[in-house]
C-alpha positions as a Markdown table, in Angstrom:
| # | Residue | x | y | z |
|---|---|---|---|---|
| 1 | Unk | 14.5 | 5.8 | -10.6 |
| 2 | Unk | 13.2 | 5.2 | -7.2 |
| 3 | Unk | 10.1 | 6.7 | -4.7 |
| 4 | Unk | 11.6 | 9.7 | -5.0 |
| 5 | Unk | 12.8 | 10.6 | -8.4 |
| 6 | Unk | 8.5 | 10.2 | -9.0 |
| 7 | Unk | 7.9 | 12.5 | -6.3 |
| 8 | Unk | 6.6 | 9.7 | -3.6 |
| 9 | Unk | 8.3 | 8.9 | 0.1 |
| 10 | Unk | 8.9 | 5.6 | 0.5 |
| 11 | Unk | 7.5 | 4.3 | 4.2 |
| 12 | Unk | 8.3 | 0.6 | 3.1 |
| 13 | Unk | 9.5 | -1.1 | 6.2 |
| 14 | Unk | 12.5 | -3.3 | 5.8 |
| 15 | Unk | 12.8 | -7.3 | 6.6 |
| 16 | Unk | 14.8 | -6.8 | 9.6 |
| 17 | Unk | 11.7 | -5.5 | 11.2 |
| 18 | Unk | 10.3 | -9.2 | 12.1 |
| 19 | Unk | 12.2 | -9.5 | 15.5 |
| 20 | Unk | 9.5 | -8.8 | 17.1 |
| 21 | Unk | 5.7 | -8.2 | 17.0 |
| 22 | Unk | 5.7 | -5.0 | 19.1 |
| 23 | Unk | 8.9 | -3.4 | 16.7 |
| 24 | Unk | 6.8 | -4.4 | 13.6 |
| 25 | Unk | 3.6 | -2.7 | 15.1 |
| 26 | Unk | 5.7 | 0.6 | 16.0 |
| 27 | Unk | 7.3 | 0.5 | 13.0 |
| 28 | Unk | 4.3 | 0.6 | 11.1 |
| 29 | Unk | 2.9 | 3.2 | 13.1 |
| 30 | Unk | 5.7 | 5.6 | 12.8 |
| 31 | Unk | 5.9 | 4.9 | 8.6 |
| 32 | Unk | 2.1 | 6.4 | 9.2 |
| 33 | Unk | 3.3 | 9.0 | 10.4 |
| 34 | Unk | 2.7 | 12.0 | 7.9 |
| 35 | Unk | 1.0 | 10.2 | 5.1 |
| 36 | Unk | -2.7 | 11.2 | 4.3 |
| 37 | Unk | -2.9 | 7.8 | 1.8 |
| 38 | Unk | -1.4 | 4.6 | 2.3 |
| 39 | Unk | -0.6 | 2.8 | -1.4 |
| 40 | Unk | -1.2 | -1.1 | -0.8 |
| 41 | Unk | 0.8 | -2.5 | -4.0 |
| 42 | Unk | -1.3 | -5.4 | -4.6 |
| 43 | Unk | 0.8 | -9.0 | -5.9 |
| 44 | Unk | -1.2 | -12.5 | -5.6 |
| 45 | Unk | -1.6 | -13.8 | -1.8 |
| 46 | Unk | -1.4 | -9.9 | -0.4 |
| 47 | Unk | -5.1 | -10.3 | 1.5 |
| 48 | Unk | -3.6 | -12.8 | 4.0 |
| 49 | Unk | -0.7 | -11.5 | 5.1 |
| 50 | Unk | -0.7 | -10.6 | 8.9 |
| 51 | Unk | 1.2 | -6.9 | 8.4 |
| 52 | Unk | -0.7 | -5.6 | 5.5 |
| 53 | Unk | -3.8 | -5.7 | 6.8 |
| 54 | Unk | -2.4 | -4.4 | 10.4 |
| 55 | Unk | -1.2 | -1.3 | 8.0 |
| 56 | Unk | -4.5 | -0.8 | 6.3 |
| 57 | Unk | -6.2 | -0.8 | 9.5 |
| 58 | Unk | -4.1 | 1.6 | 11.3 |
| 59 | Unk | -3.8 | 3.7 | 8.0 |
| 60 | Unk | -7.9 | 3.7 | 8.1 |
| 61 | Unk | -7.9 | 4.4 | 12.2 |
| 62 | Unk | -5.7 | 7.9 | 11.4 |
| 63 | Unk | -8.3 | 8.4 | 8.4 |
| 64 | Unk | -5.7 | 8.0 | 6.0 |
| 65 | Unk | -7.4 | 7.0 | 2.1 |
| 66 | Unk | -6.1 | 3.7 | 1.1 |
| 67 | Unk | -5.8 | 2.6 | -2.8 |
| 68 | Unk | -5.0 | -0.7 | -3.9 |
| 69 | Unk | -2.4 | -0.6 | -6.9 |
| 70 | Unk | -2.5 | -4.4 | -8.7 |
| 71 | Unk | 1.2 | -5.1 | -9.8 |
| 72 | Unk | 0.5 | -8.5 | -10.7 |
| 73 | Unk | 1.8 | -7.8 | -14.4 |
| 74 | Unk | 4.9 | -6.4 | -13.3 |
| 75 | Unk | 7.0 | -9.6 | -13.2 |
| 76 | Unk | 10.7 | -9.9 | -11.2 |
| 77 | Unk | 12.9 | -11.8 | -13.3 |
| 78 | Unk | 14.2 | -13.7 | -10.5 |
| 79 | Unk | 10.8 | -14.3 | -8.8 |
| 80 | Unk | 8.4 | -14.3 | -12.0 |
| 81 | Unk | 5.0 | -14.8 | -10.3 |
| 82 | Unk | 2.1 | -12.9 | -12.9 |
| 83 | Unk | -1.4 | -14.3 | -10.7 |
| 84 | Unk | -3.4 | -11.7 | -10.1 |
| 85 | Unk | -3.6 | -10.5 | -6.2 |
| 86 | Unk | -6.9 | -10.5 | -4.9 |
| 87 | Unk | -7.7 | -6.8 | -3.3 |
| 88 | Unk | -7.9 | -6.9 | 0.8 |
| 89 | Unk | -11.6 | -6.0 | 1.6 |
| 90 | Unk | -10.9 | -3.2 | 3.9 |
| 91 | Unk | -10.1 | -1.0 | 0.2 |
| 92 | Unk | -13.4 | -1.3 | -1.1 |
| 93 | Unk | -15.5 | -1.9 | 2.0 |
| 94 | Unk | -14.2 | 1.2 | 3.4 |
| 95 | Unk | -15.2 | 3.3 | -0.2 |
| 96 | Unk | -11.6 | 3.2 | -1.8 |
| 97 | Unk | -10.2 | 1.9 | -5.2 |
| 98 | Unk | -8.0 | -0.5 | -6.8 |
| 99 | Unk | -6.5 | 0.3 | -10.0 |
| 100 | Unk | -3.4 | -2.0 | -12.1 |
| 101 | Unk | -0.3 | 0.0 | -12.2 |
| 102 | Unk | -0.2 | 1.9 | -15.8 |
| 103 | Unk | 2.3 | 5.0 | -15.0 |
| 104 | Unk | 3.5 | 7.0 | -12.5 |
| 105 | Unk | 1.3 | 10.1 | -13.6 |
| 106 | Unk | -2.0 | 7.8 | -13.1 |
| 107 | Unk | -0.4 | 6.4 | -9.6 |
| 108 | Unk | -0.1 | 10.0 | -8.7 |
| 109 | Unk | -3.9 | 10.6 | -10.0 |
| 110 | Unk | -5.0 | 7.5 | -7.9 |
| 111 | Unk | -3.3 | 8.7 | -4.6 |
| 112 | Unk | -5.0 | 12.4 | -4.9 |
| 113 | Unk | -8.1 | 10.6 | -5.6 |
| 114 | Unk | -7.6 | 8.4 | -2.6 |
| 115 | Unk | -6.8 | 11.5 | -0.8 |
| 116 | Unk | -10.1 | 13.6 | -1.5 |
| 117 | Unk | -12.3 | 10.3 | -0.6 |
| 118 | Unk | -10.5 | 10.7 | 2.8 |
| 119 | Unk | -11.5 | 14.0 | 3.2 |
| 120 | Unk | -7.9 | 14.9 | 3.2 |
């Protein structure tokens, strides 16, 4: 089951991406490209990294909603790491939610939510 067997496109950006600064910024920028919400999956030290927050800036810039979805208690196997992830300010600052991952129908209700806040 992937992003789109639950009815989601998938604008991840890959790891290849970190050649440059000026690829990673277009790269983001054309992911936003066609989204009204941008998702921030939410896993511990997510606030401090350099490319989220670039996303969630640009995502708020087009007016795009943002939600925060905590995954903290969905552990990898081979990277089992369950502390929580603190939410990046710009979510709630900017009148937006968090919310732990339960199911894909409550992502879905989280995302239209975000939407509506947006005025989108």
């Amino acid at each position: 089951m992937g992003a789109s067997a639950a009815g989601f496109t998938d604008r991840s950006l890959w790891e290849d991406a970190k050649k440059s600064e000026t690829r990673i910024k277009k790269m983001i920028d054309d992911a936003l490209k066609g989204t009204s919400v941008t998702v921030v999956c939410i896993t511990h030290g997510i606030s401090n990294r350099e490319w989220i927050n670039y996303e969630m800036d640009q995502s708020l810039e087009r007016g795009n909603g943002l939600v925060g979805i905590q995954l903290h208690h969905l552990t990898d196997p081979s990277f089992p790491d369950d502390r929580v992830g603190a939410a990046p300010t710009q979510i709630a600052k900017n009148g937006f939610k968090t919310y732990k991952y339960s199911n894909k129908e409550n992502l879905a209700k989280h995302i239209e939510e975000a939407a509506k806040l947006a005025g989108r």
